[in-house]
C-alpha positions as CSV (number, residue, x, y, z in Angstrom):
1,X,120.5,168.4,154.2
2,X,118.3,171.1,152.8
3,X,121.1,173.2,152.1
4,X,122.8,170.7,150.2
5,X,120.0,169.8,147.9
6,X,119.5,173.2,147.4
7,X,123.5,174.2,146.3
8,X,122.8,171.0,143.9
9,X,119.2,172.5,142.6
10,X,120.8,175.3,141.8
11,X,124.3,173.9,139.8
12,X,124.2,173.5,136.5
13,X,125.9,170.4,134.8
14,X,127.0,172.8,132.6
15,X,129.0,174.5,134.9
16,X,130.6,171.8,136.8
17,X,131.6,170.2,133.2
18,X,133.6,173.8,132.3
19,X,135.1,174.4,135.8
20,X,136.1,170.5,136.1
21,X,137.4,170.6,132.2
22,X,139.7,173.3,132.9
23,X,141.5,171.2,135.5
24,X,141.3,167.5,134.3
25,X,140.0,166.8,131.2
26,X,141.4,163.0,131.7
27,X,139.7,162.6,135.1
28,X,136.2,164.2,133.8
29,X,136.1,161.5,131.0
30,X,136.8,158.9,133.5
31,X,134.2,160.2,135.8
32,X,131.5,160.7,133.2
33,X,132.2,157.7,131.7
34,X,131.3,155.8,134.7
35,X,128.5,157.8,136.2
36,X,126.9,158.5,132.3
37,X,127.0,154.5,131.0
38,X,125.0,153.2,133.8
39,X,122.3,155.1,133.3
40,X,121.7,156.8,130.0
41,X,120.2,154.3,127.7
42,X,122.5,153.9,124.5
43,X,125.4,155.2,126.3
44,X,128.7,153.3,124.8
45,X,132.3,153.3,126.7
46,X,135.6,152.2,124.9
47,X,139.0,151.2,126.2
48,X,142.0,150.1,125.4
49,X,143.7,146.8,125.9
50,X,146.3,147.6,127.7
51,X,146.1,150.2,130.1
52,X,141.9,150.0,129.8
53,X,141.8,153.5,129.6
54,X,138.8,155.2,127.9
55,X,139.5,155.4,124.4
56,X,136.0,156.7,123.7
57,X,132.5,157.8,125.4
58,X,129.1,158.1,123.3
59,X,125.9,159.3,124.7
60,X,123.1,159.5,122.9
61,X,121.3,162.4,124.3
62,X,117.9,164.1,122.8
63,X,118.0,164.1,119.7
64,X,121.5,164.1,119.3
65,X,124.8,161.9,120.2
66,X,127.8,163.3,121.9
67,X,131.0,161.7,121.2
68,X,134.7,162.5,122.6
69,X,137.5,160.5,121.5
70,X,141.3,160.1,122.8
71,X,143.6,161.0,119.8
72,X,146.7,159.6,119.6
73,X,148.5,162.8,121.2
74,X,146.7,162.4,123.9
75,X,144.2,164.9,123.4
76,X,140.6,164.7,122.7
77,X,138.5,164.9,119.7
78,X,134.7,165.7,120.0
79,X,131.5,165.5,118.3
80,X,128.0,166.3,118.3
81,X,125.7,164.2,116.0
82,X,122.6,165.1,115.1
83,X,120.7,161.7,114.7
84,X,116.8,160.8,113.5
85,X,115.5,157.4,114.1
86,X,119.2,155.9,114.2
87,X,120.9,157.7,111.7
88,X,123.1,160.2,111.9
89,X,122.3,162.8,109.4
90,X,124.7,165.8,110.3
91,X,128.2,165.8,112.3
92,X,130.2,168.8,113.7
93,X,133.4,168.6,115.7
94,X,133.5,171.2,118.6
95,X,136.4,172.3,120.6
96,X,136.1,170.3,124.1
97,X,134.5,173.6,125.9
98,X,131.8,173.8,123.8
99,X,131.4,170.3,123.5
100,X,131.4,170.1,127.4
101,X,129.0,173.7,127.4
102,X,126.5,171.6,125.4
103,X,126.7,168.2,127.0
104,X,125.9,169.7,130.2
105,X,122.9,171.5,128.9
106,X,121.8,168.6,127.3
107,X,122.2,166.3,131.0
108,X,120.3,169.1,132.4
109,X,117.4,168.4,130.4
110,X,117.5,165.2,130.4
111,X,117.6,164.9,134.5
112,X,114.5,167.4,134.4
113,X,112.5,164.1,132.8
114,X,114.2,161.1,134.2
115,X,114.2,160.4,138.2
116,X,116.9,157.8,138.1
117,X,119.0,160.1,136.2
118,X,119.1,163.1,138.5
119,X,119.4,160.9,141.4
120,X,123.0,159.6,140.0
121,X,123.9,163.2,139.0
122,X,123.0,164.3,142.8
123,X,125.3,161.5,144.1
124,X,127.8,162.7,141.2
125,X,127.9,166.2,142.3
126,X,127.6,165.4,145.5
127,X,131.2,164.1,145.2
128,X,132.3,166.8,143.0
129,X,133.9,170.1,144.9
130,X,131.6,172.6,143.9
């Protein structure tokens, strides 16, 4: 057991979130959508109608709220919003490794202040081939 909590001690979020975007982009939203909206406060999943796939995922993280999109191709659009006391007062797109570089970093954080938080992301990793 001690080894195990010690392989997830020292993983960052940030680099499960590049190694698993590289293979699946598709499954990665579908896993963070459903690990992330449970427990970050704020956090907002979309779908659509038909299929109920995710259309959208929005986490509000620090001080700023990440957003990734499905386009129409298929693809994804992302975006890093920088917001103060609920409004969102600067916006950049980022390509989805950078957005995924910074999301991590900014999960990592965050699970250094919140105890429920880094308990789901153990149980997340957990499952995760590292």
């Amino acid at each position: 057991m001690a080894d195990s909590t010690s392989s997830w001690e020292s993983t960052s979020v940030a680099a499960v979130l590049a190694r698993r975007g590289r293979e699946d982009v598709a499954e990665l939203v579908g896993d963070l959508a459903a690990m992330l909206s449970a427990i970050v406060p704020g956090a907002r999943v979309k779908r659509t109608l038909l299929r109920r796939q995710i259309a959208s995922v929005r986490l509000p993280l620090g001080g700023n709220v990440y957003t990734l999109e499905r386009r129409p191709d298929g693809g994804y659009a992302t975006l890093r919003q920088q917001e103060v006391r609920g409004v969102v007062i600067r916006t950049d797109p980022l390509e989805v490794d950078a957005f995924l570089s910074e999301l991590g970093a900014a999960i990592d954080a965050e699970v250094q202040r919140n105890e429920r938080m880094r308990t789901a992301l153990r149980s997340w990793l957990d499952t995760t081939s590292l």
